[in-house]
Structures are given as C-alpha cells and as structure tokens.
C-alpha positions as CSV (number, residue, x, y, z in Angstrom):
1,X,-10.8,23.7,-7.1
2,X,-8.5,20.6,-7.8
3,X,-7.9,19.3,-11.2
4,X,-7.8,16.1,-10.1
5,X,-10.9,16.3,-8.2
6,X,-12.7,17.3,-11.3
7,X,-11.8,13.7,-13.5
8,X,-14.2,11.4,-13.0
9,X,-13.8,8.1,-12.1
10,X,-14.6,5.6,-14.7
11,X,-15.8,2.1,-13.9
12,X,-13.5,-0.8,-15.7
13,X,-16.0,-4.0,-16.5
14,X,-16.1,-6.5,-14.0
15,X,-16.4,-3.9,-11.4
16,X,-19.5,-2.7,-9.3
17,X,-19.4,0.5,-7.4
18,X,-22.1,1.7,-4.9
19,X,-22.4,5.1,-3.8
20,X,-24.5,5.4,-0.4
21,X,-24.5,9.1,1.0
22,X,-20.9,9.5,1.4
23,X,-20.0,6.1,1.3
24,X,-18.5,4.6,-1.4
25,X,-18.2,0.4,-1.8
26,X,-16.3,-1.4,-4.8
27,X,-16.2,-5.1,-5.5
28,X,-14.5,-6.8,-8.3
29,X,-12.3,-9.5,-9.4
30,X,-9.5,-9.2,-6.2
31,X,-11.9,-7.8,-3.1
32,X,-14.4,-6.0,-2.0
33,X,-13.6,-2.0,-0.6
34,X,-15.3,0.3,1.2
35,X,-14.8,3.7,2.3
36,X,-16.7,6.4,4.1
37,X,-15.6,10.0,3.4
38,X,-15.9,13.4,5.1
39,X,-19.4,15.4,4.6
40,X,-17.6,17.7,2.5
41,X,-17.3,16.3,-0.5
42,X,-20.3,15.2,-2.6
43,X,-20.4,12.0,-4.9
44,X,-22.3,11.2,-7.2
45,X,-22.4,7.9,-9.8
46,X,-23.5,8.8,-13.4
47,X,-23.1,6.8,-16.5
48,X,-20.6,4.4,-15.4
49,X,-18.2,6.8,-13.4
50,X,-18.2,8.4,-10.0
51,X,-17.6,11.8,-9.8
52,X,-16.9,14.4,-6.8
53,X,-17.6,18.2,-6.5
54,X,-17.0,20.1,-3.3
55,X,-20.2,20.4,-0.6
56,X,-18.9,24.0,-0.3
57,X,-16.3,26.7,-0.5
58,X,-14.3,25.9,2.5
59,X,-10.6,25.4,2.5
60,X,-11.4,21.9,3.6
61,X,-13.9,20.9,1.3
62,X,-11.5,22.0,-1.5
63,X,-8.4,19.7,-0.2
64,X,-11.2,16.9,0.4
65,X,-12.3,17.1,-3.2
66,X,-9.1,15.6,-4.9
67,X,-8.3,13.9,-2.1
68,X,-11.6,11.4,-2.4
69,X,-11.6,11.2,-6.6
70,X,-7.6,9.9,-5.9
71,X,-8.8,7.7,-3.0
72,X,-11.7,5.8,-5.1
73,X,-9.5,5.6,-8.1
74,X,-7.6,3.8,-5.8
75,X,-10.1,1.2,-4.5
76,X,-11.0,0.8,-8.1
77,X,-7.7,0.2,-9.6
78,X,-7.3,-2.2,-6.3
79,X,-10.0,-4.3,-6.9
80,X,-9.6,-4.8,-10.3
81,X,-5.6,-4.7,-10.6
82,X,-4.4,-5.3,-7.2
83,X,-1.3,-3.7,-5.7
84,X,1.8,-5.1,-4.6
85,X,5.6,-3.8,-3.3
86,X,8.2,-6.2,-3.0
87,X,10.8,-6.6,0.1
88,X,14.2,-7.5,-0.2
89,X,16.2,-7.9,2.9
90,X,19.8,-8.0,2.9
91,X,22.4,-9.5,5.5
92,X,24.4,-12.5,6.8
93,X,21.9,-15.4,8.2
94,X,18.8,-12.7,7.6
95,X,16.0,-15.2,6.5
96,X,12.5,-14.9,6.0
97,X,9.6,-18.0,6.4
98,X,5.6,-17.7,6.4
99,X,3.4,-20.5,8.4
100,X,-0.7,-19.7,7.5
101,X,-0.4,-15.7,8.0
102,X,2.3,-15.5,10.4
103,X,5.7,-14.1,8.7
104,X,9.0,-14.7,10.9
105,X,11.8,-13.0,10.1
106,X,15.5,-13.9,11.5
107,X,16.9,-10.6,11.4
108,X,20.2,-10.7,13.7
109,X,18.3,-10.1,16.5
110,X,18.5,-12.6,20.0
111,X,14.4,-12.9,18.8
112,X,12.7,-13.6,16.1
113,X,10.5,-10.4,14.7
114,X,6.7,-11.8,14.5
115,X,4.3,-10.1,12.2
116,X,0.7,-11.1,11.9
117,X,-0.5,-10.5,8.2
118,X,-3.6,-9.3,7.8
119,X,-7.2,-10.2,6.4
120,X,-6.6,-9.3,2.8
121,X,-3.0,-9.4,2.1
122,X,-0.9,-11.6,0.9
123,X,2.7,-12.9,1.5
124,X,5.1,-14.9,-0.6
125,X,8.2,-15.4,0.4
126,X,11.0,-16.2,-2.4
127,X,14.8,-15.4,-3.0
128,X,16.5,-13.2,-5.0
129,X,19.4,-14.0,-7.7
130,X,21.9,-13.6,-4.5
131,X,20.1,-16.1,-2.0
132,X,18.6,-13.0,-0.1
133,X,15.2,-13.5,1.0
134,X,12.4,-11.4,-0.9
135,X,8.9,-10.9,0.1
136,X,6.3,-10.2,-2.5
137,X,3.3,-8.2,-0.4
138,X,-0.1,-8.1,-2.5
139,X,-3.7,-6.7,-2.1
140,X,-6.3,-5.1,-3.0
141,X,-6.5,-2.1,-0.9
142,X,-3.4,0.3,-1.6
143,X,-3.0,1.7,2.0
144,X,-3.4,-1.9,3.7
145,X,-0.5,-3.1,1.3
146,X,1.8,0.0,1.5
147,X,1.3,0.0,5.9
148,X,2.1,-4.0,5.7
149,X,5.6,-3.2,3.8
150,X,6.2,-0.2,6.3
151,X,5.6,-2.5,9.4
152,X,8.2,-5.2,8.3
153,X,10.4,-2.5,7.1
154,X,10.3,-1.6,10.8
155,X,11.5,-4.2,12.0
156,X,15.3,-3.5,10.8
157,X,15.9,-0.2,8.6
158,X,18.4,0.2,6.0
159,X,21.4,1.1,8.1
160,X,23.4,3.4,5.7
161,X,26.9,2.1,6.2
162,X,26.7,-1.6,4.9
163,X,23.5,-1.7,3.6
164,X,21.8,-4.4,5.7
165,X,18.3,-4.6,6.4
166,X,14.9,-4.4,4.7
167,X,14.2,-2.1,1.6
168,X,11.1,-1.8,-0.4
169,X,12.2,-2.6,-3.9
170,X,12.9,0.8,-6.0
171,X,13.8,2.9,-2.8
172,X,17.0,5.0,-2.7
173,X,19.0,4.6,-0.1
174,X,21.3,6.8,0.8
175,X,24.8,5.1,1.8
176,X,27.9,6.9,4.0
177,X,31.2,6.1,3.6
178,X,32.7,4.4,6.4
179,X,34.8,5.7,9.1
180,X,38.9,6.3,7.4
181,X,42.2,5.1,9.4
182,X,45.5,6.9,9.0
C-alpha cells in the first residue's frame, strides 16, 4: 500500500472540492479543475480533506492509490497557488513576442515557430539580465503548464556544444567540448 496514498488531502480555505463517484472537481482563487480517475481507487471527502484507499488488492489499484492522492494534491495546490516554469532561450537574433495567445518565436530558423497557448495558461514574455528573451509560463493545472514548456522547448533543444536554444530554468544541461585542431 503507498505511503503517500494514505495522506490525506487537506483542503486550504478559499478552496471547494467536490467528489462525484470517481470524479474529483476543485475551484479556487486561480481556476477551476477537474479530473476523473480509474475505478480502482476510492475517494472519499471527510472533514475538510479527501482521502483515497484502494477499491482492491490488485497491482493496479495499488499504483493508482498514490497516484490519485499526488494528482488531487496537485489540482489543489494549482488552484490555490498556481504553477509556473520559466524559459530562457539563448542565441544570436533568437527573440520571442506574444500577440492575444499566439507566441512567435524567431529561432534561426527560415520560419517563424507558431505556438497557440492554451485556454488557461498564461505567457509573459520578458528578458533576462543578458538581453535574452525569457518566458514566464503560468497556470493552474500542473500538467497543462509543464506540456506548454515541453512544446516550446521543442521547438529548438539545447544543442550541447554552444548552448543555444530553449531551457527550462533550473535544468542541467550537459555541455561537450568542442571538436580539438592539431
């Protein structure tokens, strides 16, 4: 049984959670969440937290259990917190600009890359200290905001042997040492 699966989820102020079946819908200050989970794991809401025990003894319903308790915690810190990652893109003429929710980014390409934000995140654009661009992603739902950063990442990789491209802020990457001449 999962350690984590057996904390309950407690319920900051300011925040409402409904528990329908297996359906679990939190609103609060930043958005409104909802999720629908597996039939294997049971949730229940009892004196201002939510908590989770397995439906049965299968392998799955084990792996489920923590899985779901780590899951609301999420949509709970979310709507009450909000989550956020922050881009910085490095390389000569690489620039970044936002019209309504479309984000283009010059990024030495003959095209410019096109990305379409979606319903419930948000973009701002700024620079850093060395006049590279940065883009601060934000949101309520954890995986929404953590696929957005992954899909402009996308666009142009860290290439290891200058360093160019897009990084999510706090990421290591691992740099080679260029090719050596006689």
């Amino acid at each position: 049984m999962s350690r984590i699966g057996k904390l309950p989820v407690v319920i900051p102020a300011g925040v409402k959670v409904a528990v329908d079946g297996n359906t679990v819908k939190v609103e609060g200050p930043k958005g409104k969440l909802e999720k629908t989970f597996a039939s294997a794991v049971k949730i229940t809401l009892e004196d201002g937290a939510v908590h989770f025990a397995p439906a049965s003894n299968s392998r799955f319903s084990g792996a489920m259990h923590g899985t779901a308790r780590s899951v609301v915690n999420a949509m709970v810190e979310g709507v009450s917190k909000g989550f956020e990652k922050i881009l910085e893109i490095y390389g000569v003429g690489f620039k970044a600009e936002l019209k309504g929710n479309v984000l283009t980014l010059a990024l030495g390409y003959a095209h410019p890359c096109v990305y379409q934000v979606p319903e419930g995140i948000t973009v701002v654009v700024g620079e850093l200290p060395d006049r590279n661009p940065m883009l601060t992603i934000s949101g309520a739902s954890k995986h929404l905001v953590g696929q957005v950063a992954a899909d402009i990442k996308n666009f142009y990789p860290v290439e290891p042997y200058k360093g160019k491209g897009v990084r999510i802020r706090g990421e290591f990457i691992r740099r080679k040492e260029g090719k050596k001449t006689a």
